[in-house]
N, CA, C and O atoms as CSV, one atom per row, in Angstrom:
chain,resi,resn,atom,element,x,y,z
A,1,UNK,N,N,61.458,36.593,55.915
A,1,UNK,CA,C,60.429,36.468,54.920
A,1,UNK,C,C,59.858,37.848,54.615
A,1,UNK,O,O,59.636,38.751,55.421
A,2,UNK,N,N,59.657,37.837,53.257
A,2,UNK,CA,C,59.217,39.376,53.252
A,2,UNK,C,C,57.576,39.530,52.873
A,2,UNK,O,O,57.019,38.724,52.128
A,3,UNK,N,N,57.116,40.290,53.280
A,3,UNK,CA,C,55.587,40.487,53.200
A,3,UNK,C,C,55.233,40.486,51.688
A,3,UNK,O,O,55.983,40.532,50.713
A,4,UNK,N,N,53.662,40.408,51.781
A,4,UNK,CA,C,53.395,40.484,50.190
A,4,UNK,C,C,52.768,41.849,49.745
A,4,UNK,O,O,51.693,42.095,50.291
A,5,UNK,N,N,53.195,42.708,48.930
A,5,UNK,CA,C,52.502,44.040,48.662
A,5,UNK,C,C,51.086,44.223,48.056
A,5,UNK,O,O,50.863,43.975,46.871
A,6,UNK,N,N,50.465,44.514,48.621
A,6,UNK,CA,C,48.889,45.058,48.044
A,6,UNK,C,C,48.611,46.355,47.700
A,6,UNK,O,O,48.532,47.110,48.669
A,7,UNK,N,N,48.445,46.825,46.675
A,7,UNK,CA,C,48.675,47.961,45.705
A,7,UNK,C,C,47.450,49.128,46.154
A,7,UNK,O,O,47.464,50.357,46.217
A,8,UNK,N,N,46.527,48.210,46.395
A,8,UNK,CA,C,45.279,49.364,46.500
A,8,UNK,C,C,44.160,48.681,46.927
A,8,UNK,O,O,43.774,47.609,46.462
A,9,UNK,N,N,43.385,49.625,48.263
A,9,UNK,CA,C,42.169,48.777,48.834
A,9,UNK,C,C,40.770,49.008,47.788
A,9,UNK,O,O,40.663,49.769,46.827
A,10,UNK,N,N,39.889,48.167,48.298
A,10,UNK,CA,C,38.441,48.038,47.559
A,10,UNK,C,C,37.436,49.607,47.624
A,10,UNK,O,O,37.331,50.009,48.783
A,11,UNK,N,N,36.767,50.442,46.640
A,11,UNK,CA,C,36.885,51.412,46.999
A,11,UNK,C,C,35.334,51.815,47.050
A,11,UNK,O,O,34.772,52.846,47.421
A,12,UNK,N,N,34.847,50.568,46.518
A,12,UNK,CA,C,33.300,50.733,46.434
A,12,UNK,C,C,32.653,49.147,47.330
A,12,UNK,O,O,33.489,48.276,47.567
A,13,UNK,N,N,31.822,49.016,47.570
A,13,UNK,CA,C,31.418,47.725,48.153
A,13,UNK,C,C,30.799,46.988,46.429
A,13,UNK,O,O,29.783,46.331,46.658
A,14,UNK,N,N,31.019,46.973,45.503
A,14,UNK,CA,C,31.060,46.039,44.441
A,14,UNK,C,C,31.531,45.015,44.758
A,14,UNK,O,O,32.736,45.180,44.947
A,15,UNK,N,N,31.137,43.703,44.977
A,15,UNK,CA,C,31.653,42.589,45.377
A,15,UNK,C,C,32.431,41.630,43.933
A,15,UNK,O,O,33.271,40.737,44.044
A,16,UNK,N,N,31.830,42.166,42.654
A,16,UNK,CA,C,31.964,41.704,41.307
A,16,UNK,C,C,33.595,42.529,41.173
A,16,UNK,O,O,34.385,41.591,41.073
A,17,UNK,N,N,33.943,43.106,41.156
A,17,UNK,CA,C,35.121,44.476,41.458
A,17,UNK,C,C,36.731,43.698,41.184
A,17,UNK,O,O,37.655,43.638,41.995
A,18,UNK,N,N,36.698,43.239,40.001
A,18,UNK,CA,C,37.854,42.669,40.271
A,18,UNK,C,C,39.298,42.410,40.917
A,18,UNK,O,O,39.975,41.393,41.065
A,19,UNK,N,N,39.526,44.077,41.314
A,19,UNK,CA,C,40.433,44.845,42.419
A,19,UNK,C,C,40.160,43.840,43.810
A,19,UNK,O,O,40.991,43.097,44.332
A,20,UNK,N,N,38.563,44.086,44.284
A,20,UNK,CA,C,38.093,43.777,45.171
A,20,UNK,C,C,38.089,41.817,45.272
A,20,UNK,O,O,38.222,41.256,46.360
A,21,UNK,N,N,37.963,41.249,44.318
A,21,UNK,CA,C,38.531,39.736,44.343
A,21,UNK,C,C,39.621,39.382,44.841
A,21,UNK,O,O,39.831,38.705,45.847
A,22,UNK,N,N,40.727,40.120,43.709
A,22,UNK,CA,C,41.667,39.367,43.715
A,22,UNK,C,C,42.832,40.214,45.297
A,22,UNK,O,O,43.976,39.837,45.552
A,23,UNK,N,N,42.206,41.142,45.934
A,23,UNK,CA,C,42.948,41.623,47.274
A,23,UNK,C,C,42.251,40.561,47.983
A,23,UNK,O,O,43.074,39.826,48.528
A,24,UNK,N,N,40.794,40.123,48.226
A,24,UNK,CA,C,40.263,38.842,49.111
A,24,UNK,C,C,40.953,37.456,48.826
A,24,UNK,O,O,41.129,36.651,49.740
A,25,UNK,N,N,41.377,37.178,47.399
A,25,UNK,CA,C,41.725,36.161,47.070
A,25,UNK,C,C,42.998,35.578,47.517
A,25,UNK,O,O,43.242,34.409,47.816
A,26,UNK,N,N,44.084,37.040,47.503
A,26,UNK,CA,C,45.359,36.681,48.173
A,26,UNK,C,C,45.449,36.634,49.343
A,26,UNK,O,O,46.346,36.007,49.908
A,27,UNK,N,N,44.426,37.368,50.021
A,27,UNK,CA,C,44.625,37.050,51.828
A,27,UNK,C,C,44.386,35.597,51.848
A,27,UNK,O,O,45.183,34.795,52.334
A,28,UNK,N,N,42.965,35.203,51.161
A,28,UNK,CA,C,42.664,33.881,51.353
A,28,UNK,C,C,44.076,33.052,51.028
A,28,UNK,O,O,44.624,32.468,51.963
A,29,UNK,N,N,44.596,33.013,49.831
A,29,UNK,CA,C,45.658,31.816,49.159
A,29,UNK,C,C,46.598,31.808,50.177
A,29,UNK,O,O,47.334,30.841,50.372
A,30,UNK,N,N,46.632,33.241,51.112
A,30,UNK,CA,C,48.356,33.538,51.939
A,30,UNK,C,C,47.654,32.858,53.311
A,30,UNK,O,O,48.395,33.124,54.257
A,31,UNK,N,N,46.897,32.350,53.601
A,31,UNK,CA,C,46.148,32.301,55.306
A,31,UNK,C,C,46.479,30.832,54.860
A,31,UNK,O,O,47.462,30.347,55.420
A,32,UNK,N,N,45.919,30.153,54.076
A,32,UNK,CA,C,45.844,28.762,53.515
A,32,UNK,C,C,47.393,28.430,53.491
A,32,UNK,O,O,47.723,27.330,53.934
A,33,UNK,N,N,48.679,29.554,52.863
A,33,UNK,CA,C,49.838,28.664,52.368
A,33,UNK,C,C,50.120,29.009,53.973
A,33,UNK,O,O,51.170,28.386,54.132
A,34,UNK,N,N,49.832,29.600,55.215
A,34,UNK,CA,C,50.404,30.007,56.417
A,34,UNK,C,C,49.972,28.667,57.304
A,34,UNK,O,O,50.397,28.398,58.428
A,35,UNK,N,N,48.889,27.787,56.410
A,35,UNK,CA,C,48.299,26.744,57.311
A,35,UNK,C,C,47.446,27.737,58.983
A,35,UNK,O,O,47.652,27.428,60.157
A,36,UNK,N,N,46.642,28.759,58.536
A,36,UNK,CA,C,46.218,29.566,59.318
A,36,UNK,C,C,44.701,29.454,59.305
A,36,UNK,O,O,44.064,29.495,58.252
A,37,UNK,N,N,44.123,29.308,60.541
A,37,UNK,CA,C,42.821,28.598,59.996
A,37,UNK,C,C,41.671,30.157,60.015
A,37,UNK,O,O,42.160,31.272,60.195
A,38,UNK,N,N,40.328,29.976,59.823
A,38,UNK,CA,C,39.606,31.034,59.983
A,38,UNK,C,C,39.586,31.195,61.344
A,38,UNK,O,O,39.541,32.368,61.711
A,39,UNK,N,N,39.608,30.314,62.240
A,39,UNK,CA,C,38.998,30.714,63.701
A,39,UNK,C,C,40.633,31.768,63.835
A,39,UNK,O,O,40.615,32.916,64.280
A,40,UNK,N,N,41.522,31.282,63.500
A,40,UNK,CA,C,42.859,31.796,64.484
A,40,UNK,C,C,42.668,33.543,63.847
A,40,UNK,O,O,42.512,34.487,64.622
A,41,UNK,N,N,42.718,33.696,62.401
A,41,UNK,CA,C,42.416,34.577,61.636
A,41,UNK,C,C,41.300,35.631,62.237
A,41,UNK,O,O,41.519,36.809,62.522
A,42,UNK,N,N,39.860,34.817,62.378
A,42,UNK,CA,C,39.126,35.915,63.226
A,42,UNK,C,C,39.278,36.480,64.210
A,42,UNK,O,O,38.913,37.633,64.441
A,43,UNK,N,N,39.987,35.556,65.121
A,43,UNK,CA,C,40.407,35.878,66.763
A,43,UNK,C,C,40.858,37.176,66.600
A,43,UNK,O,O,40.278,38.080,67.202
A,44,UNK,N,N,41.996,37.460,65.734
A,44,UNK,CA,C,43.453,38.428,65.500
A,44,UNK,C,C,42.400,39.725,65.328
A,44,UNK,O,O,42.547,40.855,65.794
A,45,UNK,N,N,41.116,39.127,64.381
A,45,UNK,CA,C,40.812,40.322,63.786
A,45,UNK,C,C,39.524,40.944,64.593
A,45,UNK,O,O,38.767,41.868,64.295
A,46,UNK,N,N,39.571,40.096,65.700
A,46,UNK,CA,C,38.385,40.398,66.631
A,46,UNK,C,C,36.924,40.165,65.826
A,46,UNK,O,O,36.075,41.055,65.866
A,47,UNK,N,N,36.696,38.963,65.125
A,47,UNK,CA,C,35.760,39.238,64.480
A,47,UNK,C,C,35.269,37.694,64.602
A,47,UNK,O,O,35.844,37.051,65.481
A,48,UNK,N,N,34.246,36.986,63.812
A,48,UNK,CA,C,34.149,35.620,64.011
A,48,UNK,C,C,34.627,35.087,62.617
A,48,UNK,O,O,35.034,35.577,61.564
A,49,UNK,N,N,34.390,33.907,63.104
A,49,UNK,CA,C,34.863,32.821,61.540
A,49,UNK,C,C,34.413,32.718,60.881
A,49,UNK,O,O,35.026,32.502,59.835
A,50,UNK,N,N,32.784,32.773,60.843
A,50,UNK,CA,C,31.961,33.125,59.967
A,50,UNK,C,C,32.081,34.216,59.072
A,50,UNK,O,O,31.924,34.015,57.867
A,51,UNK,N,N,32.313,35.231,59.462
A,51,UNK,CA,C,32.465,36.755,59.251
A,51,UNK,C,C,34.083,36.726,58.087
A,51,UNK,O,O,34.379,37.404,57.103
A,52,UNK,N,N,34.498,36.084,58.505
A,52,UNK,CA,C,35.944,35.943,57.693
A,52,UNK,C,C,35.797,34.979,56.233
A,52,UNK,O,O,36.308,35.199,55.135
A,53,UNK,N,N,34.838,33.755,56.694
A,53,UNK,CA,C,34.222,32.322,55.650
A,53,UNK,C,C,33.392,33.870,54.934
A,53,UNK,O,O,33.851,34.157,53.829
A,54,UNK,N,N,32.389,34.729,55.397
A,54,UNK,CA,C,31.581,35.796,54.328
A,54,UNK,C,C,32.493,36.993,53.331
A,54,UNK,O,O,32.252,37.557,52.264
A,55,UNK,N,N,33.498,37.019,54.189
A,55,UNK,CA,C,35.167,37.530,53.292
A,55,UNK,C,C,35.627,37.129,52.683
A,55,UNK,O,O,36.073,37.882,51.818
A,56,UNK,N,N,35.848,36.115,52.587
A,56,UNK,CA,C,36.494,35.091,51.379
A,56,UNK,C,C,35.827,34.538,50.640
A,56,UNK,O,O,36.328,34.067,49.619
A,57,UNK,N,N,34.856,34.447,50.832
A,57,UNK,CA,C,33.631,34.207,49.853
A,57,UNK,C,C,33.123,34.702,48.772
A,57,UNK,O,O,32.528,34.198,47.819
A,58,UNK,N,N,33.625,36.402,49.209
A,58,UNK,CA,C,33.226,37.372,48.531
A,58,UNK,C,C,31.785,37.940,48.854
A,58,UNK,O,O,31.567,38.929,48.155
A,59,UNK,N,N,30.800,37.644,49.642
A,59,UNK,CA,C,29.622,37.951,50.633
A,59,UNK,C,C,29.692,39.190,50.822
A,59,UNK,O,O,28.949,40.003,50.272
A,60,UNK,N,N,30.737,39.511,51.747
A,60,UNK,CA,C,30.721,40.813,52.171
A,60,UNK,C,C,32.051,41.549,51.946
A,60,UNK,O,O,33.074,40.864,51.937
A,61,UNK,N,N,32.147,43.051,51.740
A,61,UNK,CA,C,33.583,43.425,52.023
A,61,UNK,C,C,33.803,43.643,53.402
A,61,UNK,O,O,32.931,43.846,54.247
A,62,UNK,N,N,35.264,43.575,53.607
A,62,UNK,CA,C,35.398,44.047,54.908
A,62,UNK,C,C,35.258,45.198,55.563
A,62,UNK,O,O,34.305,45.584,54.886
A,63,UNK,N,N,35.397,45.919,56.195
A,63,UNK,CA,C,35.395,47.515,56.746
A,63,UNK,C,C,36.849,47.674,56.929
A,63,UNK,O,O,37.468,46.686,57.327
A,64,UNK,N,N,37.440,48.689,56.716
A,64,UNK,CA,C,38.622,48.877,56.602
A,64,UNK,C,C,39.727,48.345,57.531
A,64,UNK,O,O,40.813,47.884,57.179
A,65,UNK,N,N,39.262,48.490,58.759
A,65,UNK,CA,C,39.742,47.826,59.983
A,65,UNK,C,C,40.192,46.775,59.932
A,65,UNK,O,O,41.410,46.672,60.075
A,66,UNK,N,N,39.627,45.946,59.775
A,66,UNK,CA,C,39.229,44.736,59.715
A,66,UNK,C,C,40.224,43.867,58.207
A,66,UNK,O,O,41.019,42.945,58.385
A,67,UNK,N,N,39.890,44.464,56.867
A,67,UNK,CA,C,40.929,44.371,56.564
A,67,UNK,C,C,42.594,44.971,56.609
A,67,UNK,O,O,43.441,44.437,55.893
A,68,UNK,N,N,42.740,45.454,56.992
A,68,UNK,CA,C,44.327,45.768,57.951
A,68,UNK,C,C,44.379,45.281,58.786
A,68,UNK,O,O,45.267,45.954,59.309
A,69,UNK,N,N,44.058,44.272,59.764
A,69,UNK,CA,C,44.506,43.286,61.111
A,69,UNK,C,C,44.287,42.008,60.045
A,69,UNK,O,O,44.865,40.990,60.425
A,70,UNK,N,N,43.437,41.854,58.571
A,70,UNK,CA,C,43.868,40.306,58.459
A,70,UNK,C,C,45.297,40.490,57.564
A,70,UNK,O,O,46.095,39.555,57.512
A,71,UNK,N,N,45.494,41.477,57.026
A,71,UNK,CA,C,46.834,42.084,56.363
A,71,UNK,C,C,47.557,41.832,57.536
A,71,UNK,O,O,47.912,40.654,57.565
A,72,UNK,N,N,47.967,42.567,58.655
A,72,UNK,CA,C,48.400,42.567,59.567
A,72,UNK,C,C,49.203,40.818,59.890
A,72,UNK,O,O,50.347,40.365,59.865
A,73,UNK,N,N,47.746,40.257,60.191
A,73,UNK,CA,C,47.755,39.141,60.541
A,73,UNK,C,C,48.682,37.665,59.631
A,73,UNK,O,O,49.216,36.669,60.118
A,74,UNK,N,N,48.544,38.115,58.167
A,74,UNK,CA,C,49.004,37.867,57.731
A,74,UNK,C,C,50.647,38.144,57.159
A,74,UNK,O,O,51.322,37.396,56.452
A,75,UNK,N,N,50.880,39.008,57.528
A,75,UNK,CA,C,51.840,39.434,57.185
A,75,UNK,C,C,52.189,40.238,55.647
A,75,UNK,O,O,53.238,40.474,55.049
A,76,UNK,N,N,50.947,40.472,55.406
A,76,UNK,CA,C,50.819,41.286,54.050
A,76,UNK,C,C,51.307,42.936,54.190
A,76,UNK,O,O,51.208,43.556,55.248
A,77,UNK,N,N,51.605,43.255,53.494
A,77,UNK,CA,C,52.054,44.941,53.646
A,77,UNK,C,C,50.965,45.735,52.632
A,77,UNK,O,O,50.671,45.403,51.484
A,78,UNK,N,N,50.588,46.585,53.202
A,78,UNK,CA,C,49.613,46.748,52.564
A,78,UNK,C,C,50.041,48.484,52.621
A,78,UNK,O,O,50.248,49.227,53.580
A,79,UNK,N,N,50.071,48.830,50.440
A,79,UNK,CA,C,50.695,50.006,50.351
A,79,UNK,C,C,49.192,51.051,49.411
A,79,UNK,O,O,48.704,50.936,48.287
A,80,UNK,N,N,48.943,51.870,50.423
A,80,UNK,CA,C,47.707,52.430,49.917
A,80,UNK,C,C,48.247,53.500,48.820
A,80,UNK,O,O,49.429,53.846,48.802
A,81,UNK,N,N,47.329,53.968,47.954
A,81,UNK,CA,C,47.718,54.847,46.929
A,81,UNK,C,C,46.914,56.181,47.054
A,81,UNK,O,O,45.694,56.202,46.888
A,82,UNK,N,N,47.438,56.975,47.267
A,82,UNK,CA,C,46.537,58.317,46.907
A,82,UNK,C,C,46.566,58.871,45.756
A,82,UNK,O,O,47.633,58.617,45.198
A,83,UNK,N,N,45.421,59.948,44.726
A,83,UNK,CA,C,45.950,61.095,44.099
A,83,UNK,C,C,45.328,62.224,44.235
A,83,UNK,O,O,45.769,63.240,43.697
């Protein structure tokens, strides 16, 4: 199975950020099609379930960390861009 590519992380804490949606949105849709619940998801990411339910929500962004272990976790590949 091959991972799913993510083009570019969130670069401001704008939660409105459409960049910033739709990278939360696909972890969320890919955790859901993995049948992966929040608790198993937080565990991975050392974080709680709550904290993950305020991620997908769009509540909070993640801290960088944090999103790369649910990438990780998921099996997302995640390809950063510089210029």
């Amino acid at each position: 199975m091959q991972p799913n590519n993510v083009n570019a992380l969130p670069s401001s804490s704008d939660l409105t950020s459409s960049s910033t949606c739709q990278l939360i949105n696909e972890l969320r849709s890919k955790r859901n099609r993995i049948n992966m619940s929040q608790e198993d998801l937080a565990s991975f990411c050392d974080t709680s379930a709550s904290h993950i339910s305020k991620i997908e929500n769009l509540r909070v962004v993640p801290r960088l960390d944090t999103f790369l272990r649910m990438c990780l976790a998921l099996n997302v590949e995640v390809t950063i861009l510089t210029r």
